[in-house]
N, C-alpha and C positions, 0 to 999 in steps of 0.2 A: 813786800813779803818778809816776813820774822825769818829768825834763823832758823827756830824751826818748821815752819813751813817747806823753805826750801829745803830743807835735807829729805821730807818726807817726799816731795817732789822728784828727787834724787834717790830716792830707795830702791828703786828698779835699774836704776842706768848702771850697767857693770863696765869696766875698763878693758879690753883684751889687750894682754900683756904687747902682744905684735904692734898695735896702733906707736908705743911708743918703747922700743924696743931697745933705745939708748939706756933704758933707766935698768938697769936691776930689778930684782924682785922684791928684795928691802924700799926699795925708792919706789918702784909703782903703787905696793902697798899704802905706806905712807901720805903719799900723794892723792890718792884714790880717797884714803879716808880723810885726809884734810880735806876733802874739795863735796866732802857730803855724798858720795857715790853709796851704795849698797853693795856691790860685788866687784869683781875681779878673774877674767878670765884668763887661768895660768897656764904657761905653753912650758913643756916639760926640759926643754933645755938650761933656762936659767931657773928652774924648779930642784934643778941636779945639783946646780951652782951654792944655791942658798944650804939645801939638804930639804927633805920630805918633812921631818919632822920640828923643824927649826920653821921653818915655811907655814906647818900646820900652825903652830902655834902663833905664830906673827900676824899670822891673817885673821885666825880667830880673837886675840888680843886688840887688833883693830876693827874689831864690829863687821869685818866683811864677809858676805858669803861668796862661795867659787862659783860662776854662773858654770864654769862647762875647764874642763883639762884639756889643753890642746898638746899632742893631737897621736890620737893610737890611728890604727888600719893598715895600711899597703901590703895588702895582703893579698894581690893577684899573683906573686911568686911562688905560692906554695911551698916555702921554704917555713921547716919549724923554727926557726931564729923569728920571724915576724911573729908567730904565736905568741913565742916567749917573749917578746920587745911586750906585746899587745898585754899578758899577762902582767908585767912590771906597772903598764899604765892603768892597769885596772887595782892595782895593788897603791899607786901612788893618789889616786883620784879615792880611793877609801879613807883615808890618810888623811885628804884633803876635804872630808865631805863635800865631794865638788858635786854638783848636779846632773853630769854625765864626764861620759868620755868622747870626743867628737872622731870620728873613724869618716878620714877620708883615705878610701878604699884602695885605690889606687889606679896606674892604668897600665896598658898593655907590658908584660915583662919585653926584656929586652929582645928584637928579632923574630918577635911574635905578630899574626896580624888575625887572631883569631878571640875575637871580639865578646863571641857569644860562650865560649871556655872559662877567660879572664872572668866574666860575671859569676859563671857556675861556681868558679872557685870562691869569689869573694861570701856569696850565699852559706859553701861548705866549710869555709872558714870561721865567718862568725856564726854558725851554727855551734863550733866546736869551742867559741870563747864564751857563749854565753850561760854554759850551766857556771864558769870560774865566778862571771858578774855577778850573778845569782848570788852566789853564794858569800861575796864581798861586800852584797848587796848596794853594786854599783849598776847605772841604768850604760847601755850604749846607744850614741845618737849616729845613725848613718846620716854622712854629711856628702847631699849631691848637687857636682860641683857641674857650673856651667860647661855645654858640651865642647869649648874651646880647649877645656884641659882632657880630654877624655882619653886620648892616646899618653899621657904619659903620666896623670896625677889622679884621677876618677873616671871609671866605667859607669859608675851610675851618675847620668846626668841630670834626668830632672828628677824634680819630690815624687811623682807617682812609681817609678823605679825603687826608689829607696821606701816606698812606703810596700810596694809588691812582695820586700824583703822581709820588712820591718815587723807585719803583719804573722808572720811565720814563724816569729819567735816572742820568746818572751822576756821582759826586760832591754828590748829594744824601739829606741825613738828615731826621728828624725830631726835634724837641724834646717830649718826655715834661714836662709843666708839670703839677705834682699839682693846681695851682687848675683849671686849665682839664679835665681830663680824667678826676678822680674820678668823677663820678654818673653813665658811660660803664656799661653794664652790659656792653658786650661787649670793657672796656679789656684784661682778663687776656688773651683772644685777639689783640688788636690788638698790645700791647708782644711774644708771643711772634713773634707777625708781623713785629716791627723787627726782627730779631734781624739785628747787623750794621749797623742804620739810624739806631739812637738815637747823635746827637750831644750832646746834652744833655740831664742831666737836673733839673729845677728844683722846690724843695721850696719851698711855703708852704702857711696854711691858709685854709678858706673857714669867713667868719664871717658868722653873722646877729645881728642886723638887717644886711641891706646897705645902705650908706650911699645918701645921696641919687647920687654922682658912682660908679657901681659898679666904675670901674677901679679906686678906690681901697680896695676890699674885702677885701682880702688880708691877712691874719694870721699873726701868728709860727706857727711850729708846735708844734700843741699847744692852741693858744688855741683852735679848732673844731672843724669834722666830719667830717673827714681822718684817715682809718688808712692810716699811711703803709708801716706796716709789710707789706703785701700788695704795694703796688704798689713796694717798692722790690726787695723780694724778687725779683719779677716783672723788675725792669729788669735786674737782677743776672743771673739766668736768660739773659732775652738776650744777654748776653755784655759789658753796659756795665759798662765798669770806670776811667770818666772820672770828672772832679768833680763832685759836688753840689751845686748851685749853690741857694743861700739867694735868692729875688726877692719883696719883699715893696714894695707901694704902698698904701700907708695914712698917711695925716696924723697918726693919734696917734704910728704911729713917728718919721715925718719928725720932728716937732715936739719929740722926745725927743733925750735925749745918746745923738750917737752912737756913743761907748765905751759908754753901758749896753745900748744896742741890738744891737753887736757879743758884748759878753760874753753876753746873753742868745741870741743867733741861738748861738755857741759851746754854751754850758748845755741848750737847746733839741735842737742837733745828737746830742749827747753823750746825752742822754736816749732819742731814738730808736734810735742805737746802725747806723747802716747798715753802719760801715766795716768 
């Protein structure tokens, strides 16, 4: 394969900043575009670190596009300070021409065990951020997160949830996350349902044993029980034709070099073959 082949290969495959979290956002960049990648999905704390506009420029300087800004929402509080957080990220993701902003929503406030509230809110919440989007002309992706986190990080657990919402407004997507939405038995209906909705799509695998801290359960792909190859098919179908975005939370990765973690997330890519 010529060199350029491979990069055109690599056009689609985005880096999310968490897979290797050791690195800066100077260095993921960097990295990202050495190794032939097309995007880069940035998580707003070492986005703070860099600056917005310093960040804006380095990324576009390196040929990359943002697949998605991690990460606005938690907004079951109903506290105006999460607007205002939520506004910032809609202001940063401008900034950044990213391709959305990923809004996981969040889960029950503290001391609360009223399930069906926590959602109403989330609904009258992003009801009231998306005339701001609109008009920054940024997309929001509802990102629904498998039902294991529901009590403390997302109320909305599968894509037909988040698309029940998503449909209601305007300027808002969905996030297709293979961890959070494989053992969905009704996912094949639900992604043709996005068709149009899907703002991101985010490849890792689910691995057992699940660790004691379960956010951190996430696996290269390939290492688990994830056939990727249905469900990418599946998003294709719908008409997603954005970046695939690599999100992987797990300590043995963290803890590994992050050049052998990127050439393997590459190697990994390339073996599925989606492009």
């Amino acid at each position: 394969m010529s060199a350029r082949e491979g990069q055109a290969e690599l056009a689609r495959l985005s880096l999310n900043q968490m897979t290797t979290r050791r690195w800066s956002l100077p260095e993921a960049v960097e990295a990202s575009a050495r190794a032939g990648l097309g995007g880069i999905g940035v998580w707003r704390e070492p986005l703070a670190a860099t600056g917005v506009a310093a960040a804006a420029k380095l990324i576009r300087d390196a040929g990359l596009g943002v697949s998605s800004l991690c990460r606005g929402g938690f907004l079951t509080s109903g506290k105006p300070a999460a607007l205002d957080d939520n506004r910032r990220a809609i202001d940063e993701a401008a900034a950044l021409d990213a391709a959305c902003v990923v809004l996981v929503v969040g889960g029950l406030p503290d001391g609360s065990r009223d399930l069906v509230g926590a959602r109403a809110r989330v609904a009258e919440t992003v009801g009231e951020l998306t005339p701001y989007a609109a008009e920054a002309g940024v997309r929001l992706a509802l990102e629904p997160l498998h039902p294991m986190y529901c009590a403390d990080r997302s109320v909305l657990s599968t894509l037909a949830q988040a698309l029940d919402l998503a449909e209601q407004l305007d300027r808002v997507g969905v996030v297709v996350d293979t961890f959070h939405v494989w053992w969905d038995p009704d996912l094949p209906a639900q992604i043709a349902r996005a068709s149009g909705r899907i703002s991101s799509y985010q490849i890792c695998d689910w691995i057992t044993p699940l660790p004691a801290d379960v956010l951190l359960a996430r696996g290269l792909p390939g290492d688990g029980h994830i056939d990727f190859a249905p469900i990418t098919a599946a998003v294709a179908a719908a008409g997603y034709t954005g970046h695939i975005e690599v999100e992987i939370f797990n300590q043995q990765v963290w803890d590994a070099d992050p050049d052998q973690v990127l050439a393997a997330v590459v190697e990994r890519y390339r073996a599925l073959g989606p492009a």
